[in-house]
mmCIF file of the N, C-alpha and C atoms, coordinates in Angstrom:
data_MODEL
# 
_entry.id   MODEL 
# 
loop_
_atom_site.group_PDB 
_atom_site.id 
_atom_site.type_symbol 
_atom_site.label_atom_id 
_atom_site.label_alt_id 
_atom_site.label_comp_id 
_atom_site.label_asym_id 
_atom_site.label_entity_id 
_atom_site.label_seq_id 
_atom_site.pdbx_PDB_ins_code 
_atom_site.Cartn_x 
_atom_site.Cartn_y 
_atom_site.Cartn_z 
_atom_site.occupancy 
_atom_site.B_iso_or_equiv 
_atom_site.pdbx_formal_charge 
_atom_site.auth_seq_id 
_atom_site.auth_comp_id 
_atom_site.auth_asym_id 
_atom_site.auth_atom_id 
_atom_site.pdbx_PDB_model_num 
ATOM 1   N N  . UNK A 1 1  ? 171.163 168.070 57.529  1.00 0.00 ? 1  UNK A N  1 
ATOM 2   C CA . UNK A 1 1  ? 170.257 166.974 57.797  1.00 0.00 ? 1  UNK A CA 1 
ATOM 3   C C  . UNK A 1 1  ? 170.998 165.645 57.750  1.00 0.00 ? 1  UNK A C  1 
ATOM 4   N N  . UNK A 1 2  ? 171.861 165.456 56.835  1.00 0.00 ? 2  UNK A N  1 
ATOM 5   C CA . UNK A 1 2  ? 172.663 164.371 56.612  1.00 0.00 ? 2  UNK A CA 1 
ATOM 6   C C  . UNK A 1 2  ? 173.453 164.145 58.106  1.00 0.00 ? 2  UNK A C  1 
ATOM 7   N N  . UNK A 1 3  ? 174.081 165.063 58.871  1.00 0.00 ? 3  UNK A N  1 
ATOM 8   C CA . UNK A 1 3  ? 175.034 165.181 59.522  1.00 0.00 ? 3  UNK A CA 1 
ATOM 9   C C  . UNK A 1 3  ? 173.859 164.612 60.722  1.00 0.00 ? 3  UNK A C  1 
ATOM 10  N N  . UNK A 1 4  ? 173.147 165.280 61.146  1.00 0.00 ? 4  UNK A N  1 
ATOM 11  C CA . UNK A 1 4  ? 172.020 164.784 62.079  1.00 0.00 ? 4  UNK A CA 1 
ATOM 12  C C  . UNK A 1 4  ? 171.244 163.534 62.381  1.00 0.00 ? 4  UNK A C  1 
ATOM 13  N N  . UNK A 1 5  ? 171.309 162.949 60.642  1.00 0.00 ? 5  UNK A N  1 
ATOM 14  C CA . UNK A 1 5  ? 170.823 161.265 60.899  1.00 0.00 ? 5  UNK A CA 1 
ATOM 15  C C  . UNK A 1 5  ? 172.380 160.667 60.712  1.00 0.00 ? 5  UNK A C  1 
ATOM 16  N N  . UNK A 1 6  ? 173.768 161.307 60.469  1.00 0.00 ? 6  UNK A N  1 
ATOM 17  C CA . UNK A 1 6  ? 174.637 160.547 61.137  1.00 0.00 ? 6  UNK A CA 1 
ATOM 18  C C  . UNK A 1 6  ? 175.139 160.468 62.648  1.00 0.00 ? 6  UNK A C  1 
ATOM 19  N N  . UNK A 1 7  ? 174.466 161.118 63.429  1.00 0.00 ? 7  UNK A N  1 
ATOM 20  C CA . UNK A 1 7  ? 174.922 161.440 64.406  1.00 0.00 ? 7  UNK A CA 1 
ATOM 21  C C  . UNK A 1 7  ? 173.852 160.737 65.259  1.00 0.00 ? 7  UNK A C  1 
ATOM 22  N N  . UNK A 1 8  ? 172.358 160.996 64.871  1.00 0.00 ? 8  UNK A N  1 
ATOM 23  C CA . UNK A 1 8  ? 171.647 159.865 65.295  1.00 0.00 ? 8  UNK A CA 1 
ATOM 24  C C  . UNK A 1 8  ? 171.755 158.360 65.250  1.00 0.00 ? 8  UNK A C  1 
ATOM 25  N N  . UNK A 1 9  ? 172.356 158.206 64.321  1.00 0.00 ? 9  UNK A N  1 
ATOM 26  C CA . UNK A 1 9  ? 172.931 156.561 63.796  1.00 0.00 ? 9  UNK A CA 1 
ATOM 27  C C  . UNK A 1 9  ? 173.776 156.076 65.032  1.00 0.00 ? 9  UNK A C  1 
ATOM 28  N N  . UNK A 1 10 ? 174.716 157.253 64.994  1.00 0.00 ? 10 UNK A N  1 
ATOM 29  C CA . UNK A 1 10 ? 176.277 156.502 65.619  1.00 0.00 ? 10 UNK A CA 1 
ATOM 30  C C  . UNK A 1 10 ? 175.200 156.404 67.327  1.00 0.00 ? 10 UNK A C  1 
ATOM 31  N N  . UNK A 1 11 ? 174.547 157.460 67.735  1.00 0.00 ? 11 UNK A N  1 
ATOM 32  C CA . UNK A 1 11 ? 174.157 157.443 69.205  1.00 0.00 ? 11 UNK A CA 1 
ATOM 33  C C  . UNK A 1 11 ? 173.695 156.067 69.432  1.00 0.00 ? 11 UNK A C  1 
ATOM 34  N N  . UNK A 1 12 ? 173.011 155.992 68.024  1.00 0.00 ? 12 UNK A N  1 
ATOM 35  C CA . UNK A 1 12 ? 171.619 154.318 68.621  1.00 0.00 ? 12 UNK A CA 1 
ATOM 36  C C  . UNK A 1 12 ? 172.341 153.311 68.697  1.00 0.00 ? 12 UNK A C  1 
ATOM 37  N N  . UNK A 1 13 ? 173.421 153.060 67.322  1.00 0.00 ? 13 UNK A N  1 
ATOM 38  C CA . UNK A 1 13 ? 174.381 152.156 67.707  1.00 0.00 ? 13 UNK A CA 1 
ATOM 39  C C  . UNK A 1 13 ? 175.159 152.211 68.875  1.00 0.00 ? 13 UNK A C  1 
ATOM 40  N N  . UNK A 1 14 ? 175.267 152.817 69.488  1.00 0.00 ? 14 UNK A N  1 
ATOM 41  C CA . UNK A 1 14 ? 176.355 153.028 70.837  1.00 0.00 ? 14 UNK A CA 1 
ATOM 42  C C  . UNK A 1 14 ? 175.535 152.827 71.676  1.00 0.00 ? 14 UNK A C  1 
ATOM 43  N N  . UNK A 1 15 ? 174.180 152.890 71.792  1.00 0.00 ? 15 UNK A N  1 
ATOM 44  C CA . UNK A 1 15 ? 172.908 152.425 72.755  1.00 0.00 ? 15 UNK A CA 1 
ATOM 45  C C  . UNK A 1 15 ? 173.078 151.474 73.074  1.00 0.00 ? 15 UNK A C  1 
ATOM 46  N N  . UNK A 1 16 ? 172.687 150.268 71.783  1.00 0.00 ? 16 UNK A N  1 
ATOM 47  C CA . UNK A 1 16 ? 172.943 149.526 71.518  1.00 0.00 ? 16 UNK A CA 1 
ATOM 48  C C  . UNK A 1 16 ? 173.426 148.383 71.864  1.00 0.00 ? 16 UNK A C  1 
ATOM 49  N N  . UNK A 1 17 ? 175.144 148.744 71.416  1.00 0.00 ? 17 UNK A N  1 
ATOM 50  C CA . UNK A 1 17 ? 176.287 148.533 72.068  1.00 0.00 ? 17 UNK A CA 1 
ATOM 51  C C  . UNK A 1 17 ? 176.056 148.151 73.441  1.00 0.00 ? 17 UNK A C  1 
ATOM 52  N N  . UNK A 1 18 ? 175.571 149.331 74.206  1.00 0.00 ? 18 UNK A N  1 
ATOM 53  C CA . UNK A 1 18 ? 175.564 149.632 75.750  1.00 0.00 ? 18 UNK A CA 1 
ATOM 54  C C  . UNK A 1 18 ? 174.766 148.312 75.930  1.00 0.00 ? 18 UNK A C  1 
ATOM 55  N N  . UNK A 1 19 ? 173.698 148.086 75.202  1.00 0.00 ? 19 UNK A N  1 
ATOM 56  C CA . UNK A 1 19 ? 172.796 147.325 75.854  1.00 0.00 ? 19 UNK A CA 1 
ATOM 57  C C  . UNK A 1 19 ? 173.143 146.131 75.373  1.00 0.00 ? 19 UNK A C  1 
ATOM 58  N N  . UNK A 1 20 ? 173.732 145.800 74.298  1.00 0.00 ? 20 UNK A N  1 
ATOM 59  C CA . UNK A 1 20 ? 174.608 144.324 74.316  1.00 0.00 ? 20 UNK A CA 1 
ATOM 60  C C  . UNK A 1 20 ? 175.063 143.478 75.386  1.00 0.00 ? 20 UNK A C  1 
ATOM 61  N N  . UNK A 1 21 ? 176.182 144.729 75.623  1.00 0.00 ? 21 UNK A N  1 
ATOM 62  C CA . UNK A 1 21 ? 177.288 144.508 77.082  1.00 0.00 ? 21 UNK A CA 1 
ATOM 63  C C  . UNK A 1 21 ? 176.474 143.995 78.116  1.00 0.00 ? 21 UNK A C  1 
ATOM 64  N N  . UNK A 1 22 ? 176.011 145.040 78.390  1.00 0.00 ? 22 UNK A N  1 
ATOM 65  C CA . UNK A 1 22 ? 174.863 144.653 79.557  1.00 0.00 ? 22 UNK A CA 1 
ATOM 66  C C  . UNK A 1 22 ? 174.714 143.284 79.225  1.00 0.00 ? 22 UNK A C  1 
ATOM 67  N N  . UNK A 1 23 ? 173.714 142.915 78.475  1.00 0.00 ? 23 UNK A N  1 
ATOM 68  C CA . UNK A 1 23 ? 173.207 141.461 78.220  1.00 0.00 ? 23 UNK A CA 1 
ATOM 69  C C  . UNK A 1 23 ? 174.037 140.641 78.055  1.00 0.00 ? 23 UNK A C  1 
ATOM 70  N N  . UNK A 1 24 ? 175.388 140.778 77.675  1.00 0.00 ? 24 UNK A N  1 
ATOM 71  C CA . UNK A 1 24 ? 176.131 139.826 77.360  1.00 0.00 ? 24 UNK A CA 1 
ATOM 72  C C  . UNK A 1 24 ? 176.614 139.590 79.294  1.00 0.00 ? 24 UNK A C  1 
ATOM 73  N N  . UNK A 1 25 ? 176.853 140.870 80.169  1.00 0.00 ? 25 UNK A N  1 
ATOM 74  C CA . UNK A 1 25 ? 177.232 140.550 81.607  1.00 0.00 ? 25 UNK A CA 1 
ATOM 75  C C  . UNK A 1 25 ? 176.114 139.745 82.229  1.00 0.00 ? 25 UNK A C  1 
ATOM 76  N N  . UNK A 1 26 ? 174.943 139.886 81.838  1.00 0.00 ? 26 UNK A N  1 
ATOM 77  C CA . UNK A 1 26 ? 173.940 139.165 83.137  1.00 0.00 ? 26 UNK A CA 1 
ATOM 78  C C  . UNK A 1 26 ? 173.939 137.570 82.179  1.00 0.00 ? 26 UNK A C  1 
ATOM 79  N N  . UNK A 1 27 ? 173.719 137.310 81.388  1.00 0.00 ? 27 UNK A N  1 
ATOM 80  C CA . UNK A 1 27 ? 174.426 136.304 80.529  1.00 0.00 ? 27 UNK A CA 1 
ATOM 81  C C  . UNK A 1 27 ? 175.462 135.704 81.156  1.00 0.00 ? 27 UNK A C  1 
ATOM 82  N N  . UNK A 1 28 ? 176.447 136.105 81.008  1.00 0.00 ? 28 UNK A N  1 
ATOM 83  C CA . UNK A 1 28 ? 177.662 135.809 81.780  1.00 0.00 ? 28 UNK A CA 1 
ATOM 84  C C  . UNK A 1 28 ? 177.534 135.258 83.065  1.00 0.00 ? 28 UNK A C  1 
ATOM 85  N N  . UNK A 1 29 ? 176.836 136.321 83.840  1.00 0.00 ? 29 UNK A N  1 
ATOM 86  C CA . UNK A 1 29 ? 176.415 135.919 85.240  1.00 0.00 ? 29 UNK A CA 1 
ATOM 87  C C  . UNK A 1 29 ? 175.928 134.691 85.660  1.00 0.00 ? 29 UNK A C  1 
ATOM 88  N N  . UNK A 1 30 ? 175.205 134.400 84.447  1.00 0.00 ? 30 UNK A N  1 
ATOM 89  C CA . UNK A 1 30 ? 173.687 133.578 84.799  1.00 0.00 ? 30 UNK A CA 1 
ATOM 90  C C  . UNK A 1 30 ? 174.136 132.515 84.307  1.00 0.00 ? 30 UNK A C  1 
ATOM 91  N N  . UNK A 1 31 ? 174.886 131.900 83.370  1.00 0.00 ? 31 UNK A N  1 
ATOM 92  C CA . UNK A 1 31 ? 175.974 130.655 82.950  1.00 0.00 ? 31 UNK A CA 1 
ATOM 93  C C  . UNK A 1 31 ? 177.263 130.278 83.922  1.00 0.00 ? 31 UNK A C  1 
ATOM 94  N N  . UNK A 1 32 ? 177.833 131.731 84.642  1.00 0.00 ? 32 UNK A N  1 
ATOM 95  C CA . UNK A 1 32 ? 178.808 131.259 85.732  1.00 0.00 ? 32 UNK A CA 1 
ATOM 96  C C  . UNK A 1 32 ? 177.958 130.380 86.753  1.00 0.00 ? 32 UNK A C  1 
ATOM 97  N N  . UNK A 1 33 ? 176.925 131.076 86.984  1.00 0.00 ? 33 UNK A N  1 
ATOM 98  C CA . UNK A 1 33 ? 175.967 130.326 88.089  1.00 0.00 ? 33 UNK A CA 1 
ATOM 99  C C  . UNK A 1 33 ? 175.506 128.726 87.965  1.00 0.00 ? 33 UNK A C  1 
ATOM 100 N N  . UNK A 1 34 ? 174.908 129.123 86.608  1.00 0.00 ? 34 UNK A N  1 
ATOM 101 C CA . UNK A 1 34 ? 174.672 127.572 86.265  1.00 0.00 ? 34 UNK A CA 1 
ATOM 102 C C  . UNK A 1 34 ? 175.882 126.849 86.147  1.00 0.00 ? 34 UNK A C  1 
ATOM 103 N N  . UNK A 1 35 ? 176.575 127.074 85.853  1.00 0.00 ? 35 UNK A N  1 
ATOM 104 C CA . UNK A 1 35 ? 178.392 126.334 85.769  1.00 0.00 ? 35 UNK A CA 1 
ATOM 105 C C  . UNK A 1 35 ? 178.741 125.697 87.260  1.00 0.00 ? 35 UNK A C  1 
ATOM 106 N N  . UNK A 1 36 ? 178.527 126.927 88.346  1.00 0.00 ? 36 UNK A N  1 
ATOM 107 C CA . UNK A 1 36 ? 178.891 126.712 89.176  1.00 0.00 ? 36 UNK A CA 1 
ATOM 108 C C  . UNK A 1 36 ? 177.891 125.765 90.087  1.00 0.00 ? 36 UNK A C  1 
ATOM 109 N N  . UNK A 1 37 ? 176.668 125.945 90.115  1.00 0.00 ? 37 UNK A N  1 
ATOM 110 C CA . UNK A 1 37 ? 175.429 124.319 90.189  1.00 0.00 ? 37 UNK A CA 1 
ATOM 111 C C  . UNK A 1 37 ? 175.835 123.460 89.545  1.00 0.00 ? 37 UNK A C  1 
ATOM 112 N N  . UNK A 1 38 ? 176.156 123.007 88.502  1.00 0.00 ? 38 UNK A N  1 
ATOM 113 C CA . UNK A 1 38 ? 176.158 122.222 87.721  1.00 0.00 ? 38 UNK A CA 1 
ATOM 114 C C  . UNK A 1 38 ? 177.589 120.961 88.213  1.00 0.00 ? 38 UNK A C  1 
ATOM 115 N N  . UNK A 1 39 ? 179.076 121.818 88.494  1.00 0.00 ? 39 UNK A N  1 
ATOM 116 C CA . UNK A 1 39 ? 180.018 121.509 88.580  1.00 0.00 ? 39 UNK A CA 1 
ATOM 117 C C  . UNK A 1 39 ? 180.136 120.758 90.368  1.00 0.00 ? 39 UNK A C  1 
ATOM 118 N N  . UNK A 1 40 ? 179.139 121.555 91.400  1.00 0.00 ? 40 UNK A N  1 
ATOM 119 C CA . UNK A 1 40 ? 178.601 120.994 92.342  1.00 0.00 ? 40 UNK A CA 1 
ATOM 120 C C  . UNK A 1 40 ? 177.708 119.506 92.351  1.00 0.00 ? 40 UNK A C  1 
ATOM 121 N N  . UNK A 1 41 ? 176.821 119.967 91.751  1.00 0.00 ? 41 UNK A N  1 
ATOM 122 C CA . UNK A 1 41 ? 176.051 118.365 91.293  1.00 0.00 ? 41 UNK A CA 1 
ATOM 123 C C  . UNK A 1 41 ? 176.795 117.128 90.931  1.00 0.00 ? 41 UNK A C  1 
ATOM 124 N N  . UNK A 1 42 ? 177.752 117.738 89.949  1.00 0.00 ? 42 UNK A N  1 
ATOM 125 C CA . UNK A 1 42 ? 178.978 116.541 89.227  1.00 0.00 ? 42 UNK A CA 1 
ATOM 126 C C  . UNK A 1 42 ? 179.572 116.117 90.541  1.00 0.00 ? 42 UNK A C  1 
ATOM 127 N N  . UNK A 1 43 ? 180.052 116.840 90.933  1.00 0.00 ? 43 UNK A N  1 
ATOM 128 C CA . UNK A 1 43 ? 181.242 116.569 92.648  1.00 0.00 ? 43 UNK A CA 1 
ATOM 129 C C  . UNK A 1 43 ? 180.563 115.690 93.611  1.00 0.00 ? 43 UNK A C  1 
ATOM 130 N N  . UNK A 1 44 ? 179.243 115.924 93.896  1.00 0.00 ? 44 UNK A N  1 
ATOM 131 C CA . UNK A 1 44 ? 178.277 114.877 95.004  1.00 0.00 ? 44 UNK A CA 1 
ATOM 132 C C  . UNK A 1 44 ? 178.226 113.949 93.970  1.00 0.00 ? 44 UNK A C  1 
ATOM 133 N N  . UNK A 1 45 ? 177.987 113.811 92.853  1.00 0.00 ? 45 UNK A N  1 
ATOM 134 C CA . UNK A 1 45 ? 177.564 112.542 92.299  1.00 0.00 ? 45 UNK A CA 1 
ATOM 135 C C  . UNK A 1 45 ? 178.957 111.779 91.834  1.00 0.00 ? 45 UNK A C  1 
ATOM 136 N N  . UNK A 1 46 ? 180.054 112.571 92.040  1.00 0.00 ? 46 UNK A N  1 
ATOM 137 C CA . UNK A 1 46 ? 181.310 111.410 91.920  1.00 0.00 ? 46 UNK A CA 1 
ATOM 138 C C  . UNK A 1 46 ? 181.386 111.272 93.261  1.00 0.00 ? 46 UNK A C  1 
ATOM 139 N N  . UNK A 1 47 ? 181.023 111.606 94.212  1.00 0.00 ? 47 UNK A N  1 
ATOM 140 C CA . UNK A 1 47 ? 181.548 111.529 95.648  1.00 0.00 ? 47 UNK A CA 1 
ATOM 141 C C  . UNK A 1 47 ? 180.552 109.817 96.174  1.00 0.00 ? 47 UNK A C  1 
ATOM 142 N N  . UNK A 1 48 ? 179.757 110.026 95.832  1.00 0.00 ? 48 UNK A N  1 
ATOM 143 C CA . UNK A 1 48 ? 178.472 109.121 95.960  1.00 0.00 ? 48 UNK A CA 1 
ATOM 144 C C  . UNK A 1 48 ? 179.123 107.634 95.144  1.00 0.00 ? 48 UNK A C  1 
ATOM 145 N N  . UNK A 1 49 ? 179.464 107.800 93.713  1.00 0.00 ? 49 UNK A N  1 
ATOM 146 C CA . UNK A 1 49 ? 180.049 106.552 93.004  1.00 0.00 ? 49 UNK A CA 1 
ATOM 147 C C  . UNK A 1 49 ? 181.515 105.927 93.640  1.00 0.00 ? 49 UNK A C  1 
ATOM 148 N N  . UNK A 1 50 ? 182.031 107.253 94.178  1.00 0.00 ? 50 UNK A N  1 
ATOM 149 C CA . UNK A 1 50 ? 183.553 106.644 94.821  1.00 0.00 ? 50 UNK A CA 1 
ATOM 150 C C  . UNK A 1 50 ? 183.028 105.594 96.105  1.00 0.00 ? 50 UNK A C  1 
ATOM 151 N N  . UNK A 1 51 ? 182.173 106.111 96.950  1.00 0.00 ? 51 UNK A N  1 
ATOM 152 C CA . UNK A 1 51 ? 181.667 105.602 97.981  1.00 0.00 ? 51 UNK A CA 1 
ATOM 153 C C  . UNK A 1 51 ? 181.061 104.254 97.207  1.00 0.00 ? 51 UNK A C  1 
ATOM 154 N N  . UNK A 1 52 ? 180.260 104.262 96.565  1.00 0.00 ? 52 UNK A N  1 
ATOM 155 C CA . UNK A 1 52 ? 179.821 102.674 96.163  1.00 0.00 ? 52 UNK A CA 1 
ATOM 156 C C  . UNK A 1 52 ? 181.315 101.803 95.770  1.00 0.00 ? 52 UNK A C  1 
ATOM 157 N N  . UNK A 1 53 ? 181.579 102.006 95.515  1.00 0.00 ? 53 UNK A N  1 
ATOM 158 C CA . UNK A 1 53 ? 182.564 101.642 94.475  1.00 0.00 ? 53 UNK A CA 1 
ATOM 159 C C  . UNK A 1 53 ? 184.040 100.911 95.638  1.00 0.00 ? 53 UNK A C  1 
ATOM 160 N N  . UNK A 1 54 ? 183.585 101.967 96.360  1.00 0.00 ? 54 UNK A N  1 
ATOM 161 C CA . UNK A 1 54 ? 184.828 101.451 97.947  1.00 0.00 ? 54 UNK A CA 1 
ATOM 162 C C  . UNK A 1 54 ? 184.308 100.296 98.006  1.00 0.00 ? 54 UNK A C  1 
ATOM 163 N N  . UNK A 1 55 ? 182.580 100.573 98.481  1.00 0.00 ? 55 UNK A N  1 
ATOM 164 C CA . UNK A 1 55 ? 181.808 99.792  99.184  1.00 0.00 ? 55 UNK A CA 1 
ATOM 165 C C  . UNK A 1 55 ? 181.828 98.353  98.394  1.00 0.00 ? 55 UNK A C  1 
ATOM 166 N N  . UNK A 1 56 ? 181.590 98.326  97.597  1.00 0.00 ? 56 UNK A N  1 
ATOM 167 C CA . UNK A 1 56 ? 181.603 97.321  96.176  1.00 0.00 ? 56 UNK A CA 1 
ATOM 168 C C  . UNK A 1 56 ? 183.207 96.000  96.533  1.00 0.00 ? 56 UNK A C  1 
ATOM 169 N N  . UNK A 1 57 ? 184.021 96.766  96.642  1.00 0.00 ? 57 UNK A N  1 
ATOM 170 C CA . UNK A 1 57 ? 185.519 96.422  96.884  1.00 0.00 ? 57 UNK A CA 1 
ATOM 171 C C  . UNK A 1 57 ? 185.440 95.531  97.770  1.00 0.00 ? 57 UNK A C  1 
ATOM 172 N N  . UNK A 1 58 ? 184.862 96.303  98.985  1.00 0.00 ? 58 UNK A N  1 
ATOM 173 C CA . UNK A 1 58 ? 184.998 96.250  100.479 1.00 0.00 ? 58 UNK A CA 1 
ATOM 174 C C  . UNK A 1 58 ? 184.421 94.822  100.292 1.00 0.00 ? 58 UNK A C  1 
ATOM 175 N N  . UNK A 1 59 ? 183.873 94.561  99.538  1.00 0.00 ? 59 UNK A N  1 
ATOM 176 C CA . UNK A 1 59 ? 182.282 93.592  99.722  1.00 0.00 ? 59 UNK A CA 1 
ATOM 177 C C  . UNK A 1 59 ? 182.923 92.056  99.066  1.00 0.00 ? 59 UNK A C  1 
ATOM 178 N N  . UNK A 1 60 ? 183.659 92.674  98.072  1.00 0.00 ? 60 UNK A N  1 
ATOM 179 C CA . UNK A 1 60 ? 183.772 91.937  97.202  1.00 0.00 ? 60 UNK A CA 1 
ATOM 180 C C  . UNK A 1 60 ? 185.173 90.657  97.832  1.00 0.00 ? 60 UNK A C  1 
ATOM 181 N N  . UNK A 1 61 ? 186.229 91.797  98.439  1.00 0.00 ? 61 UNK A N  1 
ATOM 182 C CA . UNK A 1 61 ? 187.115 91.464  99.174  1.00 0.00 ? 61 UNK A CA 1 
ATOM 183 C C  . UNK A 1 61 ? 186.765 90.602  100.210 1.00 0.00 ? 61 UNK A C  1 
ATOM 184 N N  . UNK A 1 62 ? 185.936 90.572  101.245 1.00 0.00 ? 62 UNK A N  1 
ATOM 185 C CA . UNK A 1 62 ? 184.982 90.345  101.996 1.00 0.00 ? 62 UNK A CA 1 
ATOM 186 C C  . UNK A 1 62 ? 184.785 88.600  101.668 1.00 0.00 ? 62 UNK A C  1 
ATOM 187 N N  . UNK A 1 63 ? 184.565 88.961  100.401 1.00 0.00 ? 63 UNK A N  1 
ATOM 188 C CA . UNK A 1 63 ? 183.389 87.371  100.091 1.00 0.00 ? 63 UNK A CA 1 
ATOM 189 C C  . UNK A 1 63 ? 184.631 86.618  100.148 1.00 0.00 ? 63 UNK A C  1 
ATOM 190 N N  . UNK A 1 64 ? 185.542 87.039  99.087  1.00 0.00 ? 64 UNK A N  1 
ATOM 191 C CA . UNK A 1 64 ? 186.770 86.150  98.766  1.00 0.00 ? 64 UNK A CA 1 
ATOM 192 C C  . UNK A 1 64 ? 187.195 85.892  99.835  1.00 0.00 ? 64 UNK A C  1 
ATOM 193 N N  . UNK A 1 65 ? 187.393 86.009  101.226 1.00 0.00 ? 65 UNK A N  1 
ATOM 194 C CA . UNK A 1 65 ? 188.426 85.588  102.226 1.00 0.00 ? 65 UNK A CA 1 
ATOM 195 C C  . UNK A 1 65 ? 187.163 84.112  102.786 1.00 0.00 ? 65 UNK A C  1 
ATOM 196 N N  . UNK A 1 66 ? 186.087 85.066  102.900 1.00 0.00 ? 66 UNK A N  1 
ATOM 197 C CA . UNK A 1 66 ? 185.148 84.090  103.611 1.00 0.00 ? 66 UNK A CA 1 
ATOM 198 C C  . UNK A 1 66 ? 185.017 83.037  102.576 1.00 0.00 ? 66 UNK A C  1 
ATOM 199 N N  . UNK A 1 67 ? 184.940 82.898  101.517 1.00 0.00 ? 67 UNK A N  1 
ATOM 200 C CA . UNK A 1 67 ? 185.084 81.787  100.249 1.00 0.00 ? 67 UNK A CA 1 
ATOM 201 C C  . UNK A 1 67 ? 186.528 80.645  100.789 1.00 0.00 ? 67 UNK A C  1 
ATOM 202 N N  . UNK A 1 68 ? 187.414 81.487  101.206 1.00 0.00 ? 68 UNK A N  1 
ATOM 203 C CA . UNK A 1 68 ? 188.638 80.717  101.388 1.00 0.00 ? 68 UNK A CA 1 
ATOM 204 C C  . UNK A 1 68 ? 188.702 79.834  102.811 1.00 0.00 ? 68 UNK A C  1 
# 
């Protein structure tokens, strides 16, 4: 009997286990994804500030000549 609830033990833990992994892969999955949205969003929104920021220059440069 002893041998039987050790053997049941080790199975459930190894279930378990199994079903950790699992969860820890779609987990995984589901944070690469968001990582990978996330790291997109960042990229348009520096792309967007570089563009002001030209624009800003452009503007600024602009005034100073016409000032002169």
């Amino acid at each position: 009997m002893s041998t039987d609830f050790t053997t049941r033990a080790t199975h459930t833990a190894m279930e378990d286990t199994i079903c950790s992994n699992e969860l820890c892969r779609e987990n995984e999955a589901y944070f690469n994804g968001l990582r990978f949205l996330v790291n997109k969003k960042f990229q348009q929104f520096n792309q967007v500030i570089k563009k002001h920021a030209i624009a800003y220059k452009w503007r600024a440069q602009r005034t100073k000549t016409i000032q002169h």
